[in-house]
N, C-alpha and C positions, 0 to 999 in steps of 0.2 A: 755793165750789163751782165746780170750770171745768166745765160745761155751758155748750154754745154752738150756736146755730143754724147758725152758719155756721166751716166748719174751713180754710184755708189751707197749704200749707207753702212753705217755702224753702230753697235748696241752695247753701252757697258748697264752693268747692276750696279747700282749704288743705293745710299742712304740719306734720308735730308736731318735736320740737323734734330728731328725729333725723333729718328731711327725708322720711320718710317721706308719700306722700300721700294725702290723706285726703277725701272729701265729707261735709263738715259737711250734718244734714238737721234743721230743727226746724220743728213745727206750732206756729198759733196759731190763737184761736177769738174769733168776735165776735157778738154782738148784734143788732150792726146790717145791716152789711152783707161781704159777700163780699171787696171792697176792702177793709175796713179789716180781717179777717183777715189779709187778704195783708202787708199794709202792717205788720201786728204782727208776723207770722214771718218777715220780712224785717229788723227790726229785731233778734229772736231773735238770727238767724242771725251777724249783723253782730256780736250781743253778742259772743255764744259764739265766734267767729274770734278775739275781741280777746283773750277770755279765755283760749286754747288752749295758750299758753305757760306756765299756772298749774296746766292739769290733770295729776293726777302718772299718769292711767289715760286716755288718748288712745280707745283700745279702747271704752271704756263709754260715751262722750257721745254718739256717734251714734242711740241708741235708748232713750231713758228714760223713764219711766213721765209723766212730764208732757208728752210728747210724742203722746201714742197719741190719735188724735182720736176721740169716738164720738157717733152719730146720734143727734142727742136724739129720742125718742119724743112724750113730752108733757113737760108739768110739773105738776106736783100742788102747790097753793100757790106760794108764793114760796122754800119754803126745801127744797123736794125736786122730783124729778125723773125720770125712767125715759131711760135711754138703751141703744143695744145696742152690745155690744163689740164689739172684735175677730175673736171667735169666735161671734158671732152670736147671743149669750146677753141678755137684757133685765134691764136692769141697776136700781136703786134707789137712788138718791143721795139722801143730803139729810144736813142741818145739823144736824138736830133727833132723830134717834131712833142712839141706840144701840144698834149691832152689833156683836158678837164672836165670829167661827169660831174653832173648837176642832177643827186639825185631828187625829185618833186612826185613825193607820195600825193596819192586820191586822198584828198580831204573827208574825215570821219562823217556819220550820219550827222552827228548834233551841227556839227561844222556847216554841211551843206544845207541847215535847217538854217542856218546863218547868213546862207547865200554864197560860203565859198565854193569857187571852182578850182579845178588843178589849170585851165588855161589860164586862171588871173596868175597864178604864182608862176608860172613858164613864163609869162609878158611881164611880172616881174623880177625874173631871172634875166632876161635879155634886156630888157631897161637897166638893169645891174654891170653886166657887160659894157652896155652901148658908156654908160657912166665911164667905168676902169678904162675904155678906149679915149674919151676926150681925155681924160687926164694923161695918156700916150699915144698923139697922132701918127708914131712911127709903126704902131702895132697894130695890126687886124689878125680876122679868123673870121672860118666857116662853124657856121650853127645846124647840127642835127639836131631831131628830135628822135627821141628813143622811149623803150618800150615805158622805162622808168621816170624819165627827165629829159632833157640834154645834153648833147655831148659838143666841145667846141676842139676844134683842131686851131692852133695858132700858126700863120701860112708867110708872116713875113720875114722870118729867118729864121733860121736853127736854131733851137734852145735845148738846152741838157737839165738835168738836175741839179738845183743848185737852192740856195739858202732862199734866191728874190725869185724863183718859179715856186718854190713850196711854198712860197709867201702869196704869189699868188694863186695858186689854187685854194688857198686856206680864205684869200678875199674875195674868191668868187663862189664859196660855199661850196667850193669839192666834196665830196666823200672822203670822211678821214681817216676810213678805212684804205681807199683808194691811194691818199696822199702816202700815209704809212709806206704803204707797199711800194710805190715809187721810189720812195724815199730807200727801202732796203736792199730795191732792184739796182737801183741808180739808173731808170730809163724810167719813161713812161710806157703804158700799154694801154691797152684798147683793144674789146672782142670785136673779135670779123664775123663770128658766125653764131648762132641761136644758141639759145640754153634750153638743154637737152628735154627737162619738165615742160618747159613754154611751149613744145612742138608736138609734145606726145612723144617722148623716148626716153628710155632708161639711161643711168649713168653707165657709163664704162668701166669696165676694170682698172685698176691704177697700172700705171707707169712708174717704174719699167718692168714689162711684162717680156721675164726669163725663160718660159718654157714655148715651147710651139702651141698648148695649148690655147695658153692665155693669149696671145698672139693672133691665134685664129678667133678664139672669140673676140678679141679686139676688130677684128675685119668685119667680120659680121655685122658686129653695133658701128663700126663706120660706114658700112655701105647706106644701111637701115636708116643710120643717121643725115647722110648726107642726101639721099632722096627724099626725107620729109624738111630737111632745109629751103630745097630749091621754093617752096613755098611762101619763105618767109624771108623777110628782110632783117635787119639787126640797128638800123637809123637810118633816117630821111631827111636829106638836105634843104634846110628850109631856108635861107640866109646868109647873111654876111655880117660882120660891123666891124667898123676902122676901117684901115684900107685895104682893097680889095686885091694889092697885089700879093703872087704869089712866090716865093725865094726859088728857086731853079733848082737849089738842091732837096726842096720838098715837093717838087711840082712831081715825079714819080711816086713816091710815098701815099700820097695822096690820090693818084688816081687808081692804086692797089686795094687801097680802103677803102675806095667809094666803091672800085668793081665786087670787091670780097661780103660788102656789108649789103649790096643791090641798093643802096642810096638814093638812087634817082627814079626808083619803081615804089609804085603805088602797093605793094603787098604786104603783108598784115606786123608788124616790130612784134617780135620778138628773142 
């Protein structure tokens, strides 16, 4: 799980193999202290220069998803974590509980001229589900409905990252955006709280914000931000399928996300 107190980055110049030139940028994240961040994404960087003559897409290394640094909030145990993104959303990490977004866009004009709705394709998302559970009696989960699709939390034991969870989220139509990122985090995540556009607020300044300045204007856009939250929810509990018990080491986990996302209130997903 990369959660890290402390975030660095580093920047070398280089060349790709057309002589075109380029700033190599990569973050790294540490534990302990601020130096030894620095000191790991400088190594990064140093990697990735050596490697540049191997990459067949020059274009894409500068900005990758193991790069994006984000503020850890707290930690909840040893094996999850709250951090906020980029877009200033509060984030859920951990090792041990099982998430799958199901994202279910609104069906185009000509589509609905056809009679599709997005509730057939959600009833055939959970029909898909309730399917993957008979062929696993051992396994259930709880089903939200979100601003996008659904989200399913899987409540009958700890699962981490592994080759048969990416496998299944790849068979229950996850986001392969979302699975990617799993996949690079080695945890799953899950936002707790609104995207910033969907409420009426601007995005925040990036993290990590070095001067008092930026710091302050970070406060601001969080107070701003978190009173136009309390209006809104982020998923709503609608469900069950398989079985309905819950493993003891996610029974906490879970009643964080349900308080953090207002799950159980009728106020507007987003």
């Amino acid at each position: 799980m990369r959660v890290f107190h402390y975030w660095a980055s580093a920047e070398l110049p280089a060349e790709d193999a057309k002589g075109k030139k380029l700033l190599l940028k990569k973050w790294a994240g540490s534990n302990a202290s601020l130096a030894e961040a620095r000191s790991a994404a400088e190594r990064a960087v140093r990697a990735l220069k050596d490697r540049l003559s191997d990459l067949r897409d020059p274009s894409g290394y500068t900005y990758g998803l193991r790069d994006v640094p984000e503020e850890l909030i707290n930690a909840i145990g040893e094996k999850s974590a709250i951090t906020r993104n980029r877009m200033g959303c509060l984030i859920m990490n951990t090792t041990e509980m099982f998430f799958a977004d199901i994202d279910i866009p609104e069906p185009g004009f000509f589509a609905r001229l056809r009679g599709a709705k997005r509730q057939k394709a959600e009833d055939a998302a959970v029909a898909q589900l309730r399917q993957f559970m008979e062929a696993r009696p051992s396994v259930g989960a709880r089903i939200y409905h979100t601003k996008a699709g659904l989200r399913y939390i899987f409540t009958h034991a700890p699962l981490s990252v592994s080759a048969e969870t990416l496998g299944w989220l790849s068979e229950l139509n996850s986001d392969k955006l979302y699975t990617k990122l799993c996949k690079e985090q080695d945890c799953f995540r899950a936002r707790l709280s609104p995207k910033p556009w969907r409420i009426g607020a601007p995005l925040p300044n990036r993290y990590p914000r070095e001067t008092g300045e930026t710091q302050s204007a970070f406060e601001t856009w969080r107070g701003a931000y978190e009173g136009l939250s309390e209006n809104y929810s982020v998923c709503r509990f609608i469900g069950t399928a398989g079985t309905t018990s819950i493993h003891s080491a996610l029974s906490s986990l879970i009643r964080h996300h349900d308080s953090a996302t207002r799950s159980d209130s009728e106020l507007p997903l987003a």
